[in-house]
N, C-alpha and C positions, 0 to 999 in steps of 0.2 A: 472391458470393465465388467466386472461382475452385475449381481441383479440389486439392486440397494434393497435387500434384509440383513437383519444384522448376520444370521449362517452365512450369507456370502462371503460377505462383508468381514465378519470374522476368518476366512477361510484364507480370503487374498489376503487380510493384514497376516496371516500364520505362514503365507508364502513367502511375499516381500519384504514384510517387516514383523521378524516373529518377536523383537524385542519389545515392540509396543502392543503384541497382547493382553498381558496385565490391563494396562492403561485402557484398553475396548472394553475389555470383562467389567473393570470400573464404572468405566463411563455409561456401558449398553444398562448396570445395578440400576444405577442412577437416575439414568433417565427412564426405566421399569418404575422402581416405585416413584421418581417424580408424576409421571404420568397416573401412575392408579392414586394418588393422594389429588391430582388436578382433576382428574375424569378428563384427559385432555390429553389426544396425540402426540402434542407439540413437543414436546422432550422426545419423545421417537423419533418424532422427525427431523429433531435437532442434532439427533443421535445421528442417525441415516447419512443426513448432510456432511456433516464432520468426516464422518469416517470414509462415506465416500471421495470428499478432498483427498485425505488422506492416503487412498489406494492410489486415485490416479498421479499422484506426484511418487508416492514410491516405485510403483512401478516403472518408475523412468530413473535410475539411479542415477544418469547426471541429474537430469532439474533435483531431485531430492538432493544430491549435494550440494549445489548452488545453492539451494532453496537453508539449507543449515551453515552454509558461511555467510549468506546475507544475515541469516538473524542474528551471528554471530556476531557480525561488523554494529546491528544494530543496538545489540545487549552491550557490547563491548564503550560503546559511546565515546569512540576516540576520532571519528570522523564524523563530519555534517552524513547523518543517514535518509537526508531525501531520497536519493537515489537507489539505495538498497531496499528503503521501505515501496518505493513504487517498482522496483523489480519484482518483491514478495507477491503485492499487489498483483502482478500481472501473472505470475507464476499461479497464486491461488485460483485467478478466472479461469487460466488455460484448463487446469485440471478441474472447474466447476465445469467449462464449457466441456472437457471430457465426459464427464459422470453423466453429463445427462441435465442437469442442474441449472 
């Protein structure tokens, strides 16, 4: 796992998943000025959390595919999705309990 700053952080999503770049550059904007318009971390460190999920499930390319056919099943809403949404569930913890989180 990298060091939860967003240069890390940025550095493994450009590894594992460079398609979701954009999407960090967005999101790191975002929570910069929400944070300087708050006087308050908490958008950085909302930031941080996120993206740290995020490493640790890509960097396992099964769970990251699992993790994109559960949501699938769950977008798709052709099956009862308890079970897929408590799989997501469980997939998110592993990779918080990853990060450090």
């Amino acid at each position: 796992m990298p060091e939860p700053t967003p240069e890390a952080l940025r550095a493994a999503v450009v590894r594992f998943a460079p398609s979701r770049t954009p999407a960090l550059t967005q999101h790191l904007f975002e929570a910069a000025t929400n944070a300087q318009r708050a006087q308050s971390l908490a958008p950085l460190r909302a930031f941080v959390h996120s993206w740290a999920v995020i490493v640790a499930i890509e960097g396992h390319p099964e769970r990251a595919a699992r993790l994109r056919e559960l949501e699938r099943i769950v977008d798709e809403g052709e099956a009862d999705p308890a079970a897929a949404i408590a799989e997501i569930r469980a997939i998110r913890e592993a990779a918080e309990a990853e990060a450090g989180l």
